[in-house]
VEXDREN-2710 file (C-alpha; in Angstrom, 1 decimal):
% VEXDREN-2710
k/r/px/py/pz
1/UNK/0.0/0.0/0.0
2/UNK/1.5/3.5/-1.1
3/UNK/2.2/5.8/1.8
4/UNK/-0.2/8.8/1.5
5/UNK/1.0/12.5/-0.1
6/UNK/1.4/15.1/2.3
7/UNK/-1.4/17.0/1.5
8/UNK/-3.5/13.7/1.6
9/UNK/-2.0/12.8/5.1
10/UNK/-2.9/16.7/6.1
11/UNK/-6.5/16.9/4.3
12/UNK/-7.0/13.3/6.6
13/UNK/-6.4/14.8/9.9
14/UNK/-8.9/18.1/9.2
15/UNK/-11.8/15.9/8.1
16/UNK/-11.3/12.9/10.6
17/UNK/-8.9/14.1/13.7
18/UNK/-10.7/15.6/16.7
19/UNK/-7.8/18.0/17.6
20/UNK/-9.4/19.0/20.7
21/UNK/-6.2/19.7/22.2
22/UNK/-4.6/22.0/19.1
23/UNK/-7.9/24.2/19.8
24/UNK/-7.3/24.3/23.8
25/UNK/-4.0/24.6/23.4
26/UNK/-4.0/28.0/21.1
27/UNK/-6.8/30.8/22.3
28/UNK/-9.1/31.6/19.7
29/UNK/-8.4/29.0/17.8
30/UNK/-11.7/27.3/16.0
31/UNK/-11.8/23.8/14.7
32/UNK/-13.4/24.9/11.7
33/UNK/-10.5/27.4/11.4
34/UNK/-8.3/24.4/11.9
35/UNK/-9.5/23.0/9.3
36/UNK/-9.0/25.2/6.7
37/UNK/-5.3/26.3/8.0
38/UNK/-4.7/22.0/7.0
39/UNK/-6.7/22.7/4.0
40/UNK/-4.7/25.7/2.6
41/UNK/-1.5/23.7/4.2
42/UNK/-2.3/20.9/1.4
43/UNK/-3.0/23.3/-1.1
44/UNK/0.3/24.7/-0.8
45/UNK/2.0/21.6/-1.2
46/UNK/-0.1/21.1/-4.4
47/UNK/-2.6/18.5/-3.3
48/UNK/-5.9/18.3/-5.5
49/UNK/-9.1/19.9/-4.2
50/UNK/-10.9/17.9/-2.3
51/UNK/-14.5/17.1/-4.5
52/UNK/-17.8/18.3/-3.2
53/UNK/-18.9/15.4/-1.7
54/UNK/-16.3/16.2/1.3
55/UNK/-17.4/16.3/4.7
56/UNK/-16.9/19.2/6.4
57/UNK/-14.6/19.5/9.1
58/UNK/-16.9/19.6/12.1
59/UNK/-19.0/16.4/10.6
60/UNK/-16.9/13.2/9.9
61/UNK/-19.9/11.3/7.5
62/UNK/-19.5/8.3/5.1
63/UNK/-18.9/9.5/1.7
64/UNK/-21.9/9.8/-0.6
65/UNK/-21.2/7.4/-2.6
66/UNK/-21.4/4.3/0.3
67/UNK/-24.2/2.2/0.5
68/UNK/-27.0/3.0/3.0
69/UNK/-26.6/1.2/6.3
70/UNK/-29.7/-1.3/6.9
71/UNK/-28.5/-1.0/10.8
72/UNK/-26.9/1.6/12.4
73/UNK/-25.9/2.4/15.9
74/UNK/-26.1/5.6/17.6
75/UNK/-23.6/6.5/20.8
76/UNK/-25.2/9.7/22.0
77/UNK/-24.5/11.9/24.8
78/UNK/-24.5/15.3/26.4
79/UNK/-22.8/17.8/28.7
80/UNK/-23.1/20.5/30.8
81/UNK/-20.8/22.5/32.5
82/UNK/-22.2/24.2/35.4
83/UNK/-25.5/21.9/34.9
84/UNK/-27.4/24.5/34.2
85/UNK/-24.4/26.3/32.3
86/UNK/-22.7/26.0/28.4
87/UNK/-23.5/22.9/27.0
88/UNK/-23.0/20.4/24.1
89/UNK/-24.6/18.0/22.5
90/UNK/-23.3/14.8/20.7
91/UNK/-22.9/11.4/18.9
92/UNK/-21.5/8.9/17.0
93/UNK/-22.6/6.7/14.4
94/UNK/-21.3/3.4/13.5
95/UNK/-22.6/0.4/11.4
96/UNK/-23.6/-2.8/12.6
97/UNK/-19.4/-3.8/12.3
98/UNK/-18.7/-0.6/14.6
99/UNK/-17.0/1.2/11.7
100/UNK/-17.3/5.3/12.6
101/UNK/-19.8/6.6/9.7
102/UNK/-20.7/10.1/11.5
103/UNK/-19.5/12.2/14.2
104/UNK/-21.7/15.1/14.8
105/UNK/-21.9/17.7/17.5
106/UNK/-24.2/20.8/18.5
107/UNK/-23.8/23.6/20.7
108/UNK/-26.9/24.6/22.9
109/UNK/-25.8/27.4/24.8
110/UNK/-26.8/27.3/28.3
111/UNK/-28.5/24.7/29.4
112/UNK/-28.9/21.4/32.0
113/UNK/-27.1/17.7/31.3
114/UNK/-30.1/16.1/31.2
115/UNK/-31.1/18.7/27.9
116/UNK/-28.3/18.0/26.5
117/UNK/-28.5/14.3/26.8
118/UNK/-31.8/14.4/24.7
119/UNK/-30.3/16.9/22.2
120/UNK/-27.4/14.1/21.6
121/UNK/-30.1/11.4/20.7
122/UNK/-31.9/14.0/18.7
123/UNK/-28.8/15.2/16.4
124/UNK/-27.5/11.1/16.1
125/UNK/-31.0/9.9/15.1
126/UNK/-31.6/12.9/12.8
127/UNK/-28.0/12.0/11.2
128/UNK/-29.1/8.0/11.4
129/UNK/-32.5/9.1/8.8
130/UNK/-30.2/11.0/7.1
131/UNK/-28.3/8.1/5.9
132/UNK/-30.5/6.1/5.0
133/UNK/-30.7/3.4/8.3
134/UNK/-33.6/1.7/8.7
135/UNK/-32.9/-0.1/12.5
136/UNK/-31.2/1.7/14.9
137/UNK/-29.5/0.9/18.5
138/UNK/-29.4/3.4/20.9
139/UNK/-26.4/3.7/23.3
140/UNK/-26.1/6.3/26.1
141/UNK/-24.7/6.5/29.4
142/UNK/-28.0/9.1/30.7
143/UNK/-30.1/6.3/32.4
144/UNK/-33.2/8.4/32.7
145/UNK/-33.5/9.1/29.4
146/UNK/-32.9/5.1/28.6
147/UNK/-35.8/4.5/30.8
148/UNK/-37.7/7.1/29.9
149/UNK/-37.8/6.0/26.0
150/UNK/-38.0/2.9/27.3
151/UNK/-41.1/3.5/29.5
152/UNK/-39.8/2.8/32.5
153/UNK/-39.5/6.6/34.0
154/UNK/-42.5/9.6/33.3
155/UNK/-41.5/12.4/31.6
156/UNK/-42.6/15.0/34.6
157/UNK/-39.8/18.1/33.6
158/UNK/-41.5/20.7/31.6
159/UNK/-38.4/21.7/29.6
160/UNK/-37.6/17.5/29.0
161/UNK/-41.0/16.6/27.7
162/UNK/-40.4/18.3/24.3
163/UNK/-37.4/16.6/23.4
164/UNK/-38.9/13.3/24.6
165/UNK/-41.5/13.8/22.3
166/UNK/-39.3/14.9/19.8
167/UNK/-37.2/11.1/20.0
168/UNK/-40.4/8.7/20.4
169/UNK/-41.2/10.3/17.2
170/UNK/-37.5/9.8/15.5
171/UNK/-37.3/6.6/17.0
172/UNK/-41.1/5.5/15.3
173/UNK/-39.2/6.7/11.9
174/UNK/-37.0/2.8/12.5
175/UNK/-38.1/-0.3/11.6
176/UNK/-36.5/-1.9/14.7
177/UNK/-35.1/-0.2/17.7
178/UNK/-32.7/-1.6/20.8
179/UNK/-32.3/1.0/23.4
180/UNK/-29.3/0.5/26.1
181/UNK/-27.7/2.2/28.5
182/UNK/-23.9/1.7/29.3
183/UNK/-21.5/2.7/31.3
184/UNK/-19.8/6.3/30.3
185/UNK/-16.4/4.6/29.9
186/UNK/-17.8/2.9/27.0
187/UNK/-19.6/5.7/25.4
188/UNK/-16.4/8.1/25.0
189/UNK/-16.6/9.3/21.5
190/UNK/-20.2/10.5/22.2
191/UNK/-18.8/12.5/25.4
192/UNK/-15.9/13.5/23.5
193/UNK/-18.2/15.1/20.9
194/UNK/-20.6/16.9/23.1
195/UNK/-17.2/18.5/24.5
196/UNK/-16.1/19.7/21.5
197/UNK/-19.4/21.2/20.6
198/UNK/-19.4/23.4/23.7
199/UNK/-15.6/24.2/23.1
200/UNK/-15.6/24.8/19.6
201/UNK/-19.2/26.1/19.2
202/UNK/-20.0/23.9/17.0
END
């Protein structure tokens, strides 16, 4: 296998590397502006354009021309810091052989963990219609809302009950549906996202 061009190797790292730490490490500094630094980095060493179908650099997504996924699962979460305070939302999408196809992230301003939580599930399962999926498993690390979805735990929280709605009806969009919770250590690329929106404003 040939090793990849420089501007190849760079163009990689803007669509598909978090590079949380570049961002904290350098004030001001945006991951979308990230992005296009690496992008006019390649450029200059005389790398084609990338074509249209390109994710941007905040969205890692399969490339249009993959097949739909018949199954895909969703690792959502979100965060809070302050709880009520600035907040993220996230989640990651993989097919049924846990190959990343998405990583998308939303920032929601101030709001509680429990908000957020819903508003990762919301982005992952909006993503998970948008490719096509037609069974989805659900993986989060927020309990409540498992149970919740699940039927296990009322809705009572004024500001919760919207977004509750919101997923029942996302979820009813799926031919099949496996809810889970796990534990957060196994649900780190979610949290990781839901970070980055709140640091990056995504």
């Amino acid at each position: 296998m040939a090793l990849p061009t420089e501007a190849e190797l760079l163009r990689h790292i803007a669509r598909e590397e978090p590079l949380t730490q570049s961002v904290r490490a350098f004030r001001g500094l945006t991951r979308e502006r990230l992005g296009q630094m690496l992008e006019e980095l390649a450029e200059r060493l005389g790398g084609p354009a990338p074509g249209p179908s390109t994710p941007p650099p905040a969205l890692a997504a399969q490339p249009a021309s993959a097949p739909a996924p018949g199954r895909v699962r969703v690792y959502s979460d979100g965060a809070a810091r302050g709880n009520p305070g600035p907040s993220g939302a996230g989640a990651v999408l993989t097919d049924a052989d846990g190959t990343i196809v998405a990583r998308v992230g939303k920032f929601l301003g101030r709001q509680t963990n429990n908000y957020a939580e819903y508003m990762g599930l919301i982005i992952g399962l909006e993503h998970a219609r948008k490719l096509g999926a037609r069974e989805v498993d659900v993986y989060a690390d927020s309990e409540l809302m498992i149970r919740q979805l699940g039927g296990r735990y009322q809705v009572k929280s004024p500001t919760l009950k919207p977004l509750y709605d919101e997923a029942v009806r996302l979820l009813k969009g799926f031919a099949k549906v496996k809810l889970v919770h796990v534990p957060r250590e196994l649900n780190k690329d979610a949290d990781e996202m839901s970070n980055r929106a709140i640091d990056e404003r995504m």
